[in-house]
C-alpha positions in Angstrom: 186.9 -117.5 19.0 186.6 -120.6 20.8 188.6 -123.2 19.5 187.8 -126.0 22.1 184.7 -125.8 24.3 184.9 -126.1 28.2 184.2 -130.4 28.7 182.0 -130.1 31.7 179.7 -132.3 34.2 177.1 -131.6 36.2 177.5 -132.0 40.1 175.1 -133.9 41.6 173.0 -132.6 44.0 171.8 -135.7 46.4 168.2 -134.2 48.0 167.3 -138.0 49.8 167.6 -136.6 52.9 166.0 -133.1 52.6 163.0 -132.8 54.2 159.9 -131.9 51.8 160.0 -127.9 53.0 164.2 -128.6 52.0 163.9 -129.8 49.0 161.1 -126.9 48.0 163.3 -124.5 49.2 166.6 -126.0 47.0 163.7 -126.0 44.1 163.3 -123.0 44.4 166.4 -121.1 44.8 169.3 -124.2 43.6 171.4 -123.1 41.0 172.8 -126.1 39.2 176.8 -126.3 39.8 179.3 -127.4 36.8 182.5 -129.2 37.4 185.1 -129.1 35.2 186.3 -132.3 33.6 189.8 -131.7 32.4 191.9 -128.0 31.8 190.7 -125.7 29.4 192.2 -122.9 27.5 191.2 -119.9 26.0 193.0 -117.4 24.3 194.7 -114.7 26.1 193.2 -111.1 23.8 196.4 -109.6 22.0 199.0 -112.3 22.9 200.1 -116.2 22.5 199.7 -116.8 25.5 196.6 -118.9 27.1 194.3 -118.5 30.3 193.9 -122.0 32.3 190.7 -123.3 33.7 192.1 -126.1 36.0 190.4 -129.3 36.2 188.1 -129.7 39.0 186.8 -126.3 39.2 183.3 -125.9 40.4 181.6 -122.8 39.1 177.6 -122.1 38.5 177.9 -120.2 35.6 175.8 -116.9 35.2 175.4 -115.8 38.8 172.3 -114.5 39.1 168.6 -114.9 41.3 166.9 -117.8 39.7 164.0 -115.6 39.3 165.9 -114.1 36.6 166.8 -117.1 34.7 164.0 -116.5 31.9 165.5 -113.1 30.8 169.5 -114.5 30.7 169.6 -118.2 31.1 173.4 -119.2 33.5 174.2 -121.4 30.3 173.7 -119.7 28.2 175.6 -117.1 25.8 177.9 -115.8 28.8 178.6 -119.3 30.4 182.2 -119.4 28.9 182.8 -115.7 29.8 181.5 -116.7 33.8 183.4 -119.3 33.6 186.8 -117.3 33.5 185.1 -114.9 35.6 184.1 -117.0 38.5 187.7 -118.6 38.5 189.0 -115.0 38.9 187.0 -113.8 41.4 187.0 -116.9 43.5 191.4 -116.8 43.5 192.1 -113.3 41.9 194.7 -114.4 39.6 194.2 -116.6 36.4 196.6 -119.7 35.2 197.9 -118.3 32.1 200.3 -120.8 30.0 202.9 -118.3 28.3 204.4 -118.6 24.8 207.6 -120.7 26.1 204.9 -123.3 28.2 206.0 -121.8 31.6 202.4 -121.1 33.6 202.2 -118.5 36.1 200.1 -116.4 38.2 198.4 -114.0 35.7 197.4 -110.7 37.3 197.6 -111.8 40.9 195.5 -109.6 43.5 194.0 -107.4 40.4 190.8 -107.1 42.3 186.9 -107.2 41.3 186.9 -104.2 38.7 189.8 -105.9 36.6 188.0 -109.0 36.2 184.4 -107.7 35.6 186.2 -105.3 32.9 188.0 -109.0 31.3 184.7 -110.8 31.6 183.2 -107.8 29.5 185.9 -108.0 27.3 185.9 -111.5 26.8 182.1 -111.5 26.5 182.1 -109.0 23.6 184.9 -110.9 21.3 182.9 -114.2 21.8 179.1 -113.1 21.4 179.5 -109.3 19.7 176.3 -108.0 21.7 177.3 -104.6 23.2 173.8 -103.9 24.9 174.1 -107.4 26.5 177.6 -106.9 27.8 177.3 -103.1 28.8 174.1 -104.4 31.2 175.9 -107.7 32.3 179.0 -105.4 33.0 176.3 -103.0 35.3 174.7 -105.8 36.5 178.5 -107.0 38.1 178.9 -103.1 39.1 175.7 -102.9 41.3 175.6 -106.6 42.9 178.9 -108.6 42.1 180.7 -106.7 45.5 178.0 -109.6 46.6 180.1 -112.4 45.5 183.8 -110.9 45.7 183.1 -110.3 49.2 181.8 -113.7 49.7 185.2 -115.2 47.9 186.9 -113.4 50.0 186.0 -114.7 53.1 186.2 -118.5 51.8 189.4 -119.9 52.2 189.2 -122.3 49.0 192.4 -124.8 48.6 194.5 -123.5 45.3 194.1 -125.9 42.4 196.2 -126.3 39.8 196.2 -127.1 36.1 197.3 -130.6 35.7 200.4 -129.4 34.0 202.2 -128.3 37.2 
């Protein structure tokens, strides 16, 4: 159960100097970024302890062609889930706040199958749809080696929840 929900903003995309086959193209194929307007917590299953979202974090939401967007919209039921997701895969760790208010590394270098498994997880204690969750879980199986790979290669400064 979410208690608090993710306060979020929408980055701006400036297209002024795009020329008109540009902009088409960014029509076409843009997938709307969300940043992060303050931390965020959400419960960590079968503890006290939280997972930390860290200010400032820029994340797209459900990854997926645009094409796709009528059959599982990127805001939509599994937005919170990606969230979490697309902070692991991008660092492979999470911020977790323990019990005593220490944070720390949570699962660092766990790799892509632990965190498509979590996102699962998570997905099925917030929206209770199996089906869903078993074909977004296959969907990360087949084509999410896409994005972890791409992570990978991107050396992204660390951030930090405003606590440390």
């Amino acid at each position: 159960m979410i208690k608090n929900m993710p306060k979020l903003s929408p980055v701006h995309t400036d297209l002024a100097d795009f020329t008109k086959e540009q902009r088409y193209h960014h029509w076409r194929t843009f997938k709307r970024q969300w940043e992060l307007l303050e931390d965020w917590s959400y419960p960590l299953h079968g503890s006290e302890d939280k997972i930390i979202i860290p200010k400032s974090f820029r994340f797209d939401g459900v990854t997926m062609p645009k094409y796709l967007h009528w059959f599982l919209s990127p805001t939509g039921i599994l937005f919170v889930p990606s969230l979490i997701h697309d902070f692991a895969y991008r660092y492979d760790y999470l911020w977790v706040e323990k019990s005593d208010g220490s944070l720390v590394k949570y699962e660092e270098k766990a790799g892509r199958e632990y965190w498509d498994n979590m996102f699962k997880e998570i997905s099925l204690e917030l929206n209770k749809m199996c089906g869903l969750n078993a074909f977004s879980r296959g969907i990360l199986y087949f084509f999410g080696g896409i994005s972890w790979n791409r992570n990978r290669a991107k050396i992204e400064p660390e951030i930090k929840p405003h606590r440390l």
